[in-house]
N, C-alpha and C positions, 0 to 999 in steps of 0.2 A: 170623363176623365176623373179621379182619386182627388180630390184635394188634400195635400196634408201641412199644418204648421211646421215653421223651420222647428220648432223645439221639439217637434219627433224625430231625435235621430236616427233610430234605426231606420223609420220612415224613407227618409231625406238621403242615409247613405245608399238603401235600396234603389233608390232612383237615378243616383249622380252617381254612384262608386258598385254597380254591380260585379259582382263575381264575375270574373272573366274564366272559367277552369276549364281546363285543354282536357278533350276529348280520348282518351289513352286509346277505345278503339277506331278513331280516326286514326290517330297517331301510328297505330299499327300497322293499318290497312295502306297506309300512305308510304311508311317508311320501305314496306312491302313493292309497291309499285316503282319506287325509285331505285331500290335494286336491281328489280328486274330489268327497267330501262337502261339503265348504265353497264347492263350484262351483252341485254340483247339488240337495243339502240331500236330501230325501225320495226322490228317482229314484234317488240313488245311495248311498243308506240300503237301501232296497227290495231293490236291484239285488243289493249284496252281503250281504243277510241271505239274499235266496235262494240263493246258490252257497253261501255257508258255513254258513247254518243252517238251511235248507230250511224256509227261513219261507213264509207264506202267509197270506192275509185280513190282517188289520187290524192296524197294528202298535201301538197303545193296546190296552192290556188295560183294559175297562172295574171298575168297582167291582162291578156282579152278578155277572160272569163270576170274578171273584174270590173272590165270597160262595159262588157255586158250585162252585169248587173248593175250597175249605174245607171245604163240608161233607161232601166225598169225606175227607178226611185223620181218622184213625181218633182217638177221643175224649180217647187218653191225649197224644196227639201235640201235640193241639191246647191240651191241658193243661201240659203240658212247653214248649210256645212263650211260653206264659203267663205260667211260671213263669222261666224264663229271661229276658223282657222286662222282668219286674218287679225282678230286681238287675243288669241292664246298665242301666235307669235312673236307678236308684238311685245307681250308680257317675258313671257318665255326669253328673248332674245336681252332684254333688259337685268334678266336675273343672272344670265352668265357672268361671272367673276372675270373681272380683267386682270391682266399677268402686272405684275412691278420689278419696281429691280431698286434697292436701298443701300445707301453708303451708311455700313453700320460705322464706321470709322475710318481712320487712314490703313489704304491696303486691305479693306475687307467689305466684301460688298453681299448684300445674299438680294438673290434673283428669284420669284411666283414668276411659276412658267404654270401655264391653263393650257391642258390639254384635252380634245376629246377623247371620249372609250371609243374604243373600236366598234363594237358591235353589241347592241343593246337588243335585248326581247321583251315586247310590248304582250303582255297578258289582258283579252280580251272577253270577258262573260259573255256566252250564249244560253243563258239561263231563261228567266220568267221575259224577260223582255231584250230585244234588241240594244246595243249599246253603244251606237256609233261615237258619241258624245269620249265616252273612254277610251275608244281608241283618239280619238282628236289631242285628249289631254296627256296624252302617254308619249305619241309619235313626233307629235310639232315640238313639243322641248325638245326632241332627244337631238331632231333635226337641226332646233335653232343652236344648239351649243356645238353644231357642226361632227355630230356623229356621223360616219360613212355606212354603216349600213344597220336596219331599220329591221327586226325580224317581228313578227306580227304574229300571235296564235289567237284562234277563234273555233271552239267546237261545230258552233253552225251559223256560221255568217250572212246573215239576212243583207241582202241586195244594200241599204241604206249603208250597212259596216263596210262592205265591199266598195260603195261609193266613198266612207269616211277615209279607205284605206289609199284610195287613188290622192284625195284631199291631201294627207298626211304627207305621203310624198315617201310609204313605206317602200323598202327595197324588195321583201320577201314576204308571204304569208303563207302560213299553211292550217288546216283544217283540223287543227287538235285542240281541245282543253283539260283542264282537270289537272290533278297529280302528275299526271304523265304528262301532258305537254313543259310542267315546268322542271318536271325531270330530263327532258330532251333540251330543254334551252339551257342548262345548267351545265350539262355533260355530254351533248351532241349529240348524234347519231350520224347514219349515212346519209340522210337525207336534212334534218334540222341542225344547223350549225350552231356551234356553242356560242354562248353569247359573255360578255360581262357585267350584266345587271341584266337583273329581271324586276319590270316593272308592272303596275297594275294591280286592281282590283280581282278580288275572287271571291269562291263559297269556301268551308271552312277548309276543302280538301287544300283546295291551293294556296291558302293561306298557311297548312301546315307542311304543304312542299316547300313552299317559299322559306318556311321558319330551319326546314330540314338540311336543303341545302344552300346554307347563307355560310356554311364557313370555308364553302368551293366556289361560290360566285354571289357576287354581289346581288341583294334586293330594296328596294324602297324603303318599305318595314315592314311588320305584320300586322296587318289590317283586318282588323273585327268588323262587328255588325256597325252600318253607320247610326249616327246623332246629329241631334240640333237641341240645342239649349237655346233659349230664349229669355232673355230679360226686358224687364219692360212694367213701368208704371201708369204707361197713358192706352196701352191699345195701338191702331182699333183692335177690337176681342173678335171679329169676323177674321182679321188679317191674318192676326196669330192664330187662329185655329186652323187656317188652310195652310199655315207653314208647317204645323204640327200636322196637319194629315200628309201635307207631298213627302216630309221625312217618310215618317211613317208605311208607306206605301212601297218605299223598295223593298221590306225584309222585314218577317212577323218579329226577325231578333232585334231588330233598330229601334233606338233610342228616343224618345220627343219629348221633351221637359221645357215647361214654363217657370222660372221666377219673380214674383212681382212682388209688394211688398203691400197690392192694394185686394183685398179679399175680393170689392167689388170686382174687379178685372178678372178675379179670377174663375168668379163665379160665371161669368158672362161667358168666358173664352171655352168653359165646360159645358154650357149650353150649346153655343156654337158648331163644337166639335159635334155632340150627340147630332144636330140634328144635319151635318156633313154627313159624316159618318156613314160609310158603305154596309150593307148588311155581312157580308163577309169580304175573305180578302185580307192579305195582309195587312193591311191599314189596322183595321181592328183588333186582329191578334197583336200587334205593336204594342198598340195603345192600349189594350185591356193588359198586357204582362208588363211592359217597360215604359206606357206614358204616364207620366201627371204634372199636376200644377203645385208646387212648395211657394207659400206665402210667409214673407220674412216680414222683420219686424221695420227693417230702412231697406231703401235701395243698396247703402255700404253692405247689408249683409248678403244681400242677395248676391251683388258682385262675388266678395269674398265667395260663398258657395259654386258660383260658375267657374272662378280660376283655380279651386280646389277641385276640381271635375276635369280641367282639362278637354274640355268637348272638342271633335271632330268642325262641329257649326257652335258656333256664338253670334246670336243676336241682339242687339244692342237700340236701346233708342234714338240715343244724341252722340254726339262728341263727345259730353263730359264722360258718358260710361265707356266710352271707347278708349280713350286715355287710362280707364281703371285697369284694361284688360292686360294680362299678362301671360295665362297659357290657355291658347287655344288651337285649335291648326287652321283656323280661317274666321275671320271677324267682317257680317255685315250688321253698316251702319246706318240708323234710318229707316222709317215704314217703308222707301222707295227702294231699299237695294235689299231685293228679296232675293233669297237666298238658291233659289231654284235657276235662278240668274248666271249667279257662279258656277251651276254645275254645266250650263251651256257656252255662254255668250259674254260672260263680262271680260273675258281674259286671265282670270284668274285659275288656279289647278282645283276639279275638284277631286284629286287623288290624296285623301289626307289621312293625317295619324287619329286613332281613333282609340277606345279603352286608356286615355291618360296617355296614350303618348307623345302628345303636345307638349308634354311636358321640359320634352327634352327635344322637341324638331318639329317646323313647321311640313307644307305641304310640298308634294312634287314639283320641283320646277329647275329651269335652268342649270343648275349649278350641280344637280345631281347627275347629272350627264359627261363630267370631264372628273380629270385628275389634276392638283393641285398640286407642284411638284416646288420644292426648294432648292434651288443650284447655289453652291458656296466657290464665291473665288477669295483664296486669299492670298497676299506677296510674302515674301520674304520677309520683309518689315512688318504687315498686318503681323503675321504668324509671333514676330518677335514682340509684338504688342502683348497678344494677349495670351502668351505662353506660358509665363508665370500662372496668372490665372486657371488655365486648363489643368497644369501643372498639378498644383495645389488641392485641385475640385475630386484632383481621379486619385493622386495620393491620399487623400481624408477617403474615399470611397474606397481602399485597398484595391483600386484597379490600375497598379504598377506598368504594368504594359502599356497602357492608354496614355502613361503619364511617358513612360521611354518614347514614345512612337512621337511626342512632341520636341523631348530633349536632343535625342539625335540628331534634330533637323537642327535646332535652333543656339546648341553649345558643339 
């Protein structure tokens, strides 16, 4: 891995702040696909799950055919989905927002009424590797904030997903991915039903359906390649160079950056890495275009550097750097809480904001699943309360009507 000093900028912003520039011929090709689907709905679902994912027969994957491939996925597997389910629940279920109800004064009270969505679509990668784990993190929130039905895509659902999707406690799945399946979950079909959020991970296609139709139905956000940022003065430098490879290893476009402030650690962790290091493979292309090590002058600078990056993953040593953190979309603290951890088992979402989007929202969870609704009661009296006031706000605003619509009630 590159080592470079904080005081090469350009260096430093190359690694923390990469160009993120949108694709105009994906963009096309994709914007392409979505018309067709909302024209032709299941012809042109069909049409492009056979060219891109060499679909065939029935695109609903029934509940037998799921029981059946379950019970291909080997004992401890289907243990470990289990056990995994039962603290992304856990978590999940804790994130939901509870309803209030507040006497802003006399005669006027406003009411958070939490509602769920109706019908949510869980986007599932059938790409380089199986991704049971993603559908776990997408379905059990939607379920724990009390969504009623659970739509599931997956272009080629390996027996383990099909196990994840029994776990989940999904209502429906069906056998699409790509642009098109998030154009079908967006705007229906006869066969895939619309949903009100589309959630999940994808490649860049469906990251740019997701982006295309977000102003007809709701999405998570738009998710880039992933990252981990690591900070760290003490090591171990074996530790961090295997966190820097498991990043690294989902996607040659994924992020992996070390901050320390100690040259020697840095040197050691580039040792490390080389002699991990897979001959080819994602991992290496990652890490030979998007990894390296930036040595600061303090730990203070290093932090400052990781909350100006907004990373997807922040790793942290102690508590005191923990308390520094301010954007990230998921902070582990400690050589023990590795981070490969939260993509499985610790309860935590790892469906997170990634290219700086931290900046402004953390990860999947809970809360992304309902609607957040304001109910106003007010009397006679309230209204006489604060009718002056309303009065006053919409006449300075030249919004006369808004101001009668009070007067009449209340002269």
């Amino acid at each position: 891995m590159k080592i470079v000093d904080s005081s090469n900028r350009r260096a430093v912003r190359a690694l923390l702040s990469p160009e993120r520039a949108r694709d105009a011929a994906t963009d096309r090709r994709v914007a392409q696909i979505v018309r067709d689907v909302r024209r032709d709905g299941d012809k042109a679902v069909q049409r492009y799950a056979r060219r891109f994912d060499g679909f065939e027969g029935a695109l609903e994957i029934s509940k037998e055919e799921m029981r059946d491939a379950a019970a291909q996925v080997p004992r401890p597997v289907r243990a470990a989905l289990r056990a995994a389910a039962r603290n992304i629940r856990l978590v999940a279920a804790k994130q939901v927002p509870r309803g209030w109800r507040l006497r802003v004064g006399s005669g006027i009270t406003v009411e958070q009424r939490v509602v769920p969505l109706d019908r949510v679509g869980c986007y599932v990668p059938g790409g380089r590797y199986p991704l049971p784990s993603s559908l776990l993190m997408t379905a059990i929130p939607a379920a724990a904030a009390g969504v009623a039905e659970i739509i599931a895509v997956c272009p080629r659902p390996a027996p383990v997903v099909l196990a994840a999707a029994l776990e989940a406690r999904v209502s429906r799945m069906f056998r699409v991915g790509g642009a098109h399946a998030i154009a079908a979950l967006a705007y229906g079909t006869e066969t895939i039903p619309r949903v009100d959020k589309i959630v999940g991970p994808g490649n860049r296609y469906v990251a740019a359906a997701k982006g295309l139709v977000a102003a007809d139905c709701g999405i998570d956000f738009y998710a880039g390649p992933t990252e981990i940022v690591i900070v760290s003065a003490r090591g171990p430098a074996a530790w961090i160079a295997a966190d820097l490879l498991a990043q690294a290893e989902h996607d040659p476009d994924a992020r992996a950056v070390l901050i320390t402030p100690s040259r020697t650690l840095a040197e050691r962790v580039a040792r490390e890495v080389a002699a991990m290091l897979p001959d080819s493979g994602p991992a290496k292309a990652s890490l030979r275009a998007h990894g390296g090590i930036i040595v600061t002058s303090s730990l203070r600078e290093a932090m400052t550097l990781a909350n100006a990056s907004a990373p997807e993953h922040l790793v942290v040593d102690d508590e005191t750097l923990a308390r520094q953190v301010t954007c990230a979309g998921s902070v582990f603290v400690g050589p023990w809480s590795v981070q490969a951890a939260g993509d499985y088992a610790i309860g935590s979402n790892h469906v997170l904001p990634t290219a700086g989007a931290a900046r402004a929202r953390g990860g999947l969870s809970g809360a992304d699943f309902v609607r957040q609704m304001t109910v106003q009661r007010v009397t006679q009296a309230g209204l006489r309360r604060i009718g002056d006031t309303v009065m006053t706000l919409a006449s300075a605003e030249g919004l006369h009507a808004h101001a009668a619509s009070v007067s009449v009630r209340v002269k």
